[in-house]
C-alpha positions in Angstrom: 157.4 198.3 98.1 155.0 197.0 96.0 152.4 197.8 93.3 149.3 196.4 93.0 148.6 194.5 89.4 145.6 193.6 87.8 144.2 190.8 89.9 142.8 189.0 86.4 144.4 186.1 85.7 143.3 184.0 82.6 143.9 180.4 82.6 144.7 177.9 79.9 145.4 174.6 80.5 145.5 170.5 78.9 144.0 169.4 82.3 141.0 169.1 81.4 137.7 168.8 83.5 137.2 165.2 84.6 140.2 165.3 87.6 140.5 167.8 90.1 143.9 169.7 88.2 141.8 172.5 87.6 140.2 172.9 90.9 143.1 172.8 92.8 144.8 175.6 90.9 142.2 177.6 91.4 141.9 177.1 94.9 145.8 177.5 95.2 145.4 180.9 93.6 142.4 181.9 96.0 144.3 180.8 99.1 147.2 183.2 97.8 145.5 186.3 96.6 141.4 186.0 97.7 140.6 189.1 95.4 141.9 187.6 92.8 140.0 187.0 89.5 140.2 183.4 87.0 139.0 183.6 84.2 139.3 179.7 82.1 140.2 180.4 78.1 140.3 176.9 78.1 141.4 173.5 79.4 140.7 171.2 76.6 143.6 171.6 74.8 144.8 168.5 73.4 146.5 166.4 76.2 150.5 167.4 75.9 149.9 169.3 72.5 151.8 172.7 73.4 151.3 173.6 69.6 147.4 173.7 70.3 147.8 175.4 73.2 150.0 177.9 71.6 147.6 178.5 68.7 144.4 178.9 71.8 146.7 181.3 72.9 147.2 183.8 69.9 143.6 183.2 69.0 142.2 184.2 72.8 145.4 187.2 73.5 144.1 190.1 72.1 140.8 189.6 73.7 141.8 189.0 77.4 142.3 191.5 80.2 145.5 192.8 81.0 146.9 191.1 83.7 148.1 187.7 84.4 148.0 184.3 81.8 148.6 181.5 83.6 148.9 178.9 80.5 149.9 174.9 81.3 151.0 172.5 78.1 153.9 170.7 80.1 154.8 167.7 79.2 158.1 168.1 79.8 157.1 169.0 83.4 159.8 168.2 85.9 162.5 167.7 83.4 165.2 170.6 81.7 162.5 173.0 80.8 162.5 176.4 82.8 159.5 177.6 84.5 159.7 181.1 83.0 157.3 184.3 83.6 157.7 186.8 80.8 156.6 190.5 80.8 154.8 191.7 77.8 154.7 195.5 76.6 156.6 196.7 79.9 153.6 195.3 82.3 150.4 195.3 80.8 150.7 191.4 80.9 152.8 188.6 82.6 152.8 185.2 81.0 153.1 182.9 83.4 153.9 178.5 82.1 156.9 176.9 80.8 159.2 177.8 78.5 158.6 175.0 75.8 157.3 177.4 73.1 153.8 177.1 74.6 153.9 181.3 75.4 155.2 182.7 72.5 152.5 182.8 70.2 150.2 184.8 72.6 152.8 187.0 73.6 153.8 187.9 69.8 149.5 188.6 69.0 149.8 191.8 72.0 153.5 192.8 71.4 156.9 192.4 72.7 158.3 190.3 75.7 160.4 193.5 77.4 161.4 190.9 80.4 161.8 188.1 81.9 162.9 185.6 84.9 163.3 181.5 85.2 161.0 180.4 88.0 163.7 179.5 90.3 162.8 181.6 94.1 161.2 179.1 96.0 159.7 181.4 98.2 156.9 182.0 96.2 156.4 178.1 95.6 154.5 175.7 97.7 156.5 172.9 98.9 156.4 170.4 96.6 155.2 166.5 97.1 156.1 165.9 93.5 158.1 167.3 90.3 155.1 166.3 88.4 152.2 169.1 89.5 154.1 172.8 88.2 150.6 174.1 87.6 149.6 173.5 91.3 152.9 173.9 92.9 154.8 176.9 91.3 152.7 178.7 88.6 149.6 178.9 90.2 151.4 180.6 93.3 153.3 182.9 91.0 150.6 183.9 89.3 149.1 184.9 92.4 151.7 186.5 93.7 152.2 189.1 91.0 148.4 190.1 90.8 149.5 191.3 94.6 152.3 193.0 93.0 155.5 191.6 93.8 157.9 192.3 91.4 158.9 190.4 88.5 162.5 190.3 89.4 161.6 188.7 93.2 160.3 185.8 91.6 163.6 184.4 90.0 166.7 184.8 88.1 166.5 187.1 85.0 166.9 185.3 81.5 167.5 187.6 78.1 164.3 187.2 76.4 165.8 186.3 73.0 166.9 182.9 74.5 163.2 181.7 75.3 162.2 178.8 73.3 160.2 180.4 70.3 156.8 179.2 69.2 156.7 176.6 66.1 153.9 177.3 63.8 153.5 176.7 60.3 153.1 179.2 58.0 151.2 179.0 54.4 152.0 180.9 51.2 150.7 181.6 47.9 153.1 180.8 44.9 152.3 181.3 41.6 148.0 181.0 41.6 148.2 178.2 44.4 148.0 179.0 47.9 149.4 176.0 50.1 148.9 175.4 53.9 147.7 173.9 56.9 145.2 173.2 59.0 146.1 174.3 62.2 142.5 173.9 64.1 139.3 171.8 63.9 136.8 173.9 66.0 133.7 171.9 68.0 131.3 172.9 64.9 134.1 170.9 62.6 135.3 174.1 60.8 139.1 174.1 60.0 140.9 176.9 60.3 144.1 177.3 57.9 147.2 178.9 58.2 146.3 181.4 55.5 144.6 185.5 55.5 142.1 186.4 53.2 145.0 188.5 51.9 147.1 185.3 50.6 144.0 184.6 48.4 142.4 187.8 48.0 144.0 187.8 44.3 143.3 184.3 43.3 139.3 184.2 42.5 136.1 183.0 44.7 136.6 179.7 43.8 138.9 176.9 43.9 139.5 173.4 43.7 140.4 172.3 47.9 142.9 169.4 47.5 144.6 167.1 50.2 146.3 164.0 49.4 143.7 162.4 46.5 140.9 163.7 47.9 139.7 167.0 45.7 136.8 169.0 46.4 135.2 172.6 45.1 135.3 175.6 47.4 133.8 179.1 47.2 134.9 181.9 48.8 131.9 183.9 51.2 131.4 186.3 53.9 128.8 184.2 56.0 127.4 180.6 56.5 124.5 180.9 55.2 126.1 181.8 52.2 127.3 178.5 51.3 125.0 176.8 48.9 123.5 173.1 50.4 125.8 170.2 50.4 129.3 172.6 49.4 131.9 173.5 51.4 133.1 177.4 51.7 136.0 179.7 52.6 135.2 182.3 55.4 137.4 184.5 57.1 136.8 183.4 60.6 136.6 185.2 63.9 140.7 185.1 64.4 140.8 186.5 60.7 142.2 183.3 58.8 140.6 181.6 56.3 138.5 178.8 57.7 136.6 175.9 55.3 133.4 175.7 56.6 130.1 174.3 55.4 126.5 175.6 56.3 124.9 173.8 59.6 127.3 170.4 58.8 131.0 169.5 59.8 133.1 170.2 56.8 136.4 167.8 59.2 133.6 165.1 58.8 132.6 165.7 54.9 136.0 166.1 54.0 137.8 163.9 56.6 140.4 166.3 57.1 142.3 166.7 60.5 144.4 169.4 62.3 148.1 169.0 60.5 146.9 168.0 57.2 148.4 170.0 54.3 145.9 171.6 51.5 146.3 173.4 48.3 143.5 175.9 47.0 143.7 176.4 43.4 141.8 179.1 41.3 139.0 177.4 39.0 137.7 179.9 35.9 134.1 180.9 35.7 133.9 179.1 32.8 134.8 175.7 34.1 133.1 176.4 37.6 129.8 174.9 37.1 131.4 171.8 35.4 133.1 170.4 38.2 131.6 168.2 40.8 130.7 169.0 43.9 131.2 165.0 45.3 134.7 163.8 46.4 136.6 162.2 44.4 139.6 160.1 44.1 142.4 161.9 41.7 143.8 159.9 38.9 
């Protein structure tokens, strides 16, 4: 007997828009389980970047319904990777994809994976033309499947959850009075999120000299957009709660031609010498 499951299912994906990926998942899903319910996070990840994805992931998890995620960064589609489904919190979610690290990151923002299978019972696949289409041909019917409420354990063989591949994501730090990271996202309106909290630098000042590679640049610390002054660049905590540098109505990526895995250092600059340094880039000497 089985129990009937939230029939959300959220979907991420790197298929983008312009082919018909998306589409046919969809469709494959509303063949399956008609009631069911797609909601698209996204599906502009970065072609192949399951780092991205993972990161779209922990930003979006604590805001989607409880149900199914359905989330596709494969590139290894087809090869040695397992096609995993992982339980989250004893049922409230089921992450559906494959187990390249893509998962984790979402999983770890709502709690603990309590179980998991490997994608292996092909009765709950579609027969398959190709090893190349996973989304279309196994996870799309999985993930319908459960929002019917078969149970996890029908769907494959179980694997201990410790041994799924974790989730790689850099992580800043503060040492001494200069807080180094990463900037893990470039968002449409050219903001760049880093991988630091407003508690790393909460001790540190409002303002500070931004530096990666030779170019330098002054930041100030503020709680809105409007608040950065014309033509400077600021630190706001950002809707995921990480420090983001930002710049009023203008990309600060473009001004400061900084890119998603650049390293940065923020440095505290005294009141005294604050109004003295130049608000231009520079080369460093």
């Amino acid at each position: 007997m089985v129990s009937r499951r939230n029939p959300t299912i959220s979907f991420l994906s790197d298929y983008g828009t312009k082919d018909e990926f998306v589409g046919v998942v969809k469709s494959v899903i509303h063949s399956l389980a008609p009631d069911s319910k797609v909601i698209d996070i996204s599906h502009n990840v970065k072609a192949h970047d399951i780092r991205a994805g993972g990161l779209t992931l922990a930003r979006s998890a604590q805001y989607l319904d409880k149900g199914i995620v359905l989330a596709v960064v494969d590139p290894g589609v087809g090869g040695s990777r397992k096609g995993v489904a992982v339980e989250v919190n004893g049922g409230d979610y089921v992450f559906v994809g494959p187990d390249n690290g893509l998962l984790p990151p979402g999983i770890a923002m709502l709690g603990e994976s309590t179980r998991a299978v490997e994608l292996n019972n092909p009765s709950f696949h579609l027969p398959a033309l190709s090893s190349t289409f996973a989304g279309r041909d196994i996870f799309a019917p999985v993930a319908a499947h459960l929002t019917l409420g078969v149970p996890l354990d029908e769907l494959g063989s179980p694997v201990p959850v410790y041994s799924l591949r974790p989730g790689i994501l850099p992580v800043g730090g503060v040492n001494g009075e200069v807080a180094s990271g990463e900037v893990l996202w470039q968002d449409r309106f050219g903001n760049l999120q880093l991988n630091l909290s407003p508690e790393d630098i909460q001790d540190l000042g409002e303002t500070f000299m931004l530096r990666s590679g030779e170019t330098s640049r002054r930041v100030v610390k503020v709680e809105t957009f409007e608040a950065i002054p014309s033509s400077e660049i600021g630190l706001i905590t950002d809707s995921s709660g990480l420090i983001s540098i930002a710049m009023f109505g203008r990309s600060a990526a473009e001004e400061l031609s900084l890119f998603e895995g650049q390293q940065i250092e923020l440095t505290p600059v005294d009141d005294e010498r604050r109004n003295a340094i130049p608000v231009t880039l520079r080369k460093e000497r």
